[in-house]
C-alpha positions in Angstrom: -52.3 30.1 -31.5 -54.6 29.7 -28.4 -55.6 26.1 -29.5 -52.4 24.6 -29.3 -52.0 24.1 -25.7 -55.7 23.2 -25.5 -55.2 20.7 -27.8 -52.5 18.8 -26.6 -53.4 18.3 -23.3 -55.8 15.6 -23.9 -52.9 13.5 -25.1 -51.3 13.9 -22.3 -54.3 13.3 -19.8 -54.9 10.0 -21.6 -51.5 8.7 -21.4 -51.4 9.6 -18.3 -54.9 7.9 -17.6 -54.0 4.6 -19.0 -50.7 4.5 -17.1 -52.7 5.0 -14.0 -55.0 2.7 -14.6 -52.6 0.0 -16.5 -50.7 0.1 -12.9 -53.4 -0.4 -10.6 -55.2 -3.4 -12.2 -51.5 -5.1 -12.9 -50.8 -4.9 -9.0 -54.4 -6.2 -8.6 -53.8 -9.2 -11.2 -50.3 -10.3 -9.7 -51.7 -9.7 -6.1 -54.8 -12.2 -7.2 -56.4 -9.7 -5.8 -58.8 -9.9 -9.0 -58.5 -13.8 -9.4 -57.5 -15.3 -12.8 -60.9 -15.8 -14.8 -62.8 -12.8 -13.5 -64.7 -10.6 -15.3 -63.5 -7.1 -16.0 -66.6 -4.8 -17.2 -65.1 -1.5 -18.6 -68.0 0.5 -17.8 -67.3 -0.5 -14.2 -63.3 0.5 -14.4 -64.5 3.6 -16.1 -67.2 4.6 -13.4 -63.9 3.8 -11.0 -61.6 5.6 -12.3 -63.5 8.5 -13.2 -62.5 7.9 -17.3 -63.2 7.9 -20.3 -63.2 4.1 -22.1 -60.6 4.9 -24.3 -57.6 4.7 -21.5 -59.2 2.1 -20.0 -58.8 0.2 -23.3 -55.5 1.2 -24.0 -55.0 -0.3 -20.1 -56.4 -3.5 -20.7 -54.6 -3.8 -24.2 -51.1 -3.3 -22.2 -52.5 -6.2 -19.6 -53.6 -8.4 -22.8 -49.7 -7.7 -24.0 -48.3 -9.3 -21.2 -50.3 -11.8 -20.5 -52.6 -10.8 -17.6 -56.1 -10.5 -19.4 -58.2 -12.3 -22.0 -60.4 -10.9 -24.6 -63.1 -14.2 -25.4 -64.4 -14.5 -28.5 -68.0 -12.1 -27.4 -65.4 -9.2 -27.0 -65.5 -9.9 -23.0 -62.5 -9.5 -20.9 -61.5 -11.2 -18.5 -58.6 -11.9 -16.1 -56.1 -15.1 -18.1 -57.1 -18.1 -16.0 -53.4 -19.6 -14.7 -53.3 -23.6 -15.9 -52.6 -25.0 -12.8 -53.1 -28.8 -14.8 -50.0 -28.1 -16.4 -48.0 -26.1 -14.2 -45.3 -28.7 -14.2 -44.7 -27.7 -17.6 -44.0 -24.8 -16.7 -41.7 -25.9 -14.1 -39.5 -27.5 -16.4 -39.1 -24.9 -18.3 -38.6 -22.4 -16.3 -35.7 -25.0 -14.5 -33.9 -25.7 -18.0 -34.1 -22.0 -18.7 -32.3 -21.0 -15.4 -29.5 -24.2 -15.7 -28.5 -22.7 -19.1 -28.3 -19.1 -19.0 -26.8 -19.7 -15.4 -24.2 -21.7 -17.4 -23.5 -19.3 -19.9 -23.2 -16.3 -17.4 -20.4 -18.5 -15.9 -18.7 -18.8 -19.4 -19.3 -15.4 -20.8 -20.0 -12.8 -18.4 -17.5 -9.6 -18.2 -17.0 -7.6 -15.4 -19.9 -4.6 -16.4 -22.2 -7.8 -15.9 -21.3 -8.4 -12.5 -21.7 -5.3 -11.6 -25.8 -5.0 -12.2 -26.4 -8.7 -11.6 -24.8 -7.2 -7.6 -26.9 -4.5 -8.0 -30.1 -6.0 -8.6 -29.2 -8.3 -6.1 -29.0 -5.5 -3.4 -32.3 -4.3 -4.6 -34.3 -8.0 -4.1 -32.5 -8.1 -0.4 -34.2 -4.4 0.3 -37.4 -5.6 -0.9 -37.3 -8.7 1.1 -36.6 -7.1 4.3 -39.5 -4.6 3.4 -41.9 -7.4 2.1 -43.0 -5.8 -0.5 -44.1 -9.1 -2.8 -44.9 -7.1 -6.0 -41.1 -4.9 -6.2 -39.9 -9.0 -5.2 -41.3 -10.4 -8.6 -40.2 -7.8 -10.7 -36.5 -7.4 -9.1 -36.1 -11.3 -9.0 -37.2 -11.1 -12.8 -34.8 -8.4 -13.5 -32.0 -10.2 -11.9 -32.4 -13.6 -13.7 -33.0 -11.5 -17.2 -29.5 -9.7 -16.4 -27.6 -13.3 -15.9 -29.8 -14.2 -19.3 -28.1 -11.2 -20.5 -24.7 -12.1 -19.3 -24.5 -15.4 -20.9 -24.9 -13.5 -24.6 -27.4 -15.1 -26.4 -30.2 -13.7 -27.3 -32.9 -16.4 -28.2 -32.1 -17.3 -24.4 -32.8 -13.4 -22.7 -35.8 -13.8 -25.2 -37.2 -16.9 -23.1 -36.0 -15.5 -19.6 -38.3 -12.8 -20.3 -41.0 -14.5 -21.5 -41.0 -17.1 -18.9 -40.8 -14.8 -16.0 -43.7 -12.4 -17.6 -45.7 -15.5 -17.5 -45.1 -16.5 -13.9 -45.8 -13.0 -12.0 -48.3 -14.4 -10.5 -47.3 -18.0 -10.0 -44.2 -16.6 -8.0 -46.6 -14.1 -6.0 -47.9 -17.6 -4.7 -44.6 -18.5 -3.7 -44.0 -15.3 -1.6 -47.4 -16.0 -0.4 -46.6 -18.9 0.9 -44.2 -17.2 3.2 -46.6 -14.6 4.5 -44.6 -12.5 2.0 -41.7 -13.1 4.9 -39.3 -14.8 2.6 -36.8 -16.8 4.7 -33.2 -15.0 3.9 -31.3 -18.7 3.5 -33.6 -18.7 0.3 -32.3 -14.6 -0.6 -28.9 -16.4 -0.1 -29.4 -18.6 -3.0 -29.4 -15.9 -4.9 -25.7 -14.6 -3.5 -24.7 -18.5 -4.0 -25.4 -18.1 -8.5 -23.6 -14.8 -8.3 -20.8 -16.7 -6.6 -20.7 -19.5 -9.5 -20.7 -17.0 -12.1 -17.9 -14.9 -10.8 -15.9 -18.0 -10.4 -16.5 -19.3 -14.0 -17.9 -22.0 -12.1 -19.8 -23.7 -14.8 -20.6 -27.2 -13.3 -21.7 -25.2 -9.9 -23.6 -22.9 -11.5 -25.7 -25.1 -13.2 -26.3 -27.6 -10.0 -27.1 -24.2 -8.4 -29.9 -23.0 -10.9 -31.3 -26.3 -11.2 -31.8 -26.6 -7.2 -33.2 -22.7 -6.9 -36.1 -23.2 -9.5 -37.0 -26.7 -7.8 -37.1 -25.6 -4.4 -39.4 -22.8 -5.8 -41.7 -25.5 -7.6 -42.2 -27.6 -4.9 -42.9 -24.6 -2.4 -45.4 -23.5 -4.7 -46.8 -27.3 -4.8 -47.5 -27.2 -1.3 -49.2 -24.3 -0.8 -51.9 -25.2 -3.3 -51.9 -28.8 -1.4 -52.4 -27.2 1.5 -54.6 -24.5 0.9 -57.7 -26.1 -0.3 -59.6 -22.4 0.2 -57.6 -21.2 -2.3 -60.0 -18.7 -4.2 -58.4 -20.6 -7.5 -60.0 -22.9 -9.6 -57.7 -26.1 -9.8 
């Protein structure tokens, strides 16, 4: 009966462990902090974080998940390299996605919907007067995933999220390029969608969704033309 306790608390520590350090290197990937395409040496995170390698595995299987680290084909890992060649594509994507669940919001939404898309919105303008960049990218991607949600179809939530996984750390350039000071006529855009929606404006709402991922593709656009010491390999 003694052994019980004693043996579940492993479990517990390990969970625990891989959490811990699943969170720090995330914030350290989307803060470029550890730059897309370098190495990550397990015996190094272990001597770090004082663990075993089997929550630092179960980490770096989490990071793999969404996208943040590569495993090559030599069992290395390493951080996922961001293809800046073909970040237009990306772009356009991430523009038609935002037109049509913005437009379907507009048609479809009921009142319950409205009430988190407010709510989230509320949250992004507390973490933009605190310029905290990292609670930005997730709120932001929380708040377009709930007008995904409020246009009721599911294969387009499906993309929202996948799209906005993908550009963590594209859109932690963009707050970069503000000195993490975003300007508040660009938190007002925001405000402007929620408008459309609540207005059934369909026509508006897609102009609007259309004009808020530009703006955020050509910011991002001229930060890496202007910042030719970016630690980034173009």
């Amino acid at each position: 009966m003694p052994d019980e306790p004693v043996a579940s608390l492993p479990e517990r520590k390990r969970g625990a462990g891989a959490k811990i350090v699943y969170d720090l290197l995330r914030d350290e990937i989307l803060n470029l902090t550890l730059s897309p395409g370098s190495p990550i040496d397990e015996v190094q995170l272990g001597e770090r974080f004082g663990m075993s390698r089997t929550p630092i595995r179960e980490a770096l299987v989490r990071l793999a998940e969404e996208g943040l680290v590569s495993t090559l084909p030599n069992r290395s890992t390493m951080v996922a390299q961001i293809d800046f060649l073909n970040l237009h594509t990306y772009f356009d994507a991430l523009a038609l996605m935002y037109r049509v669940t913005t437009r379907l919001a507009a048609q479809n939404h009921r009142p319950s919907d409205l009430t988190e898309i407010r709510a989230l919105q509320a949250e992004y303008a507390r973490a933009v007067q605190a310029q905290d960049a990292l609670a930005m990218i997730a709120i932001n991607a929380a708040f377009h995933i709930a007008i995904a949600e409020a246009g009721r179809n599911r294969y387009f939530t499906g993309l929202s999220r996948r799209l906005l996984g993908e550009g963590r750390r594209i859109l932690r350039l963009y707050y970069d390029s503000y000195d993490d000071q975003l300007p508040m006529h660009l938190v007002d855009e925001h405000e402007e969608l929620i408008l459309a929606i609540a207005d059934r404006d369909v026509e508006g709402a897609d102009r609007l969704a259309k004009a808020h991922a530009e703006q955020i593709a050509m910011q991002v656009q001229r930060l890496l033309t202007r910042r030719g010491d970016l630690d980034i390999a173009l």
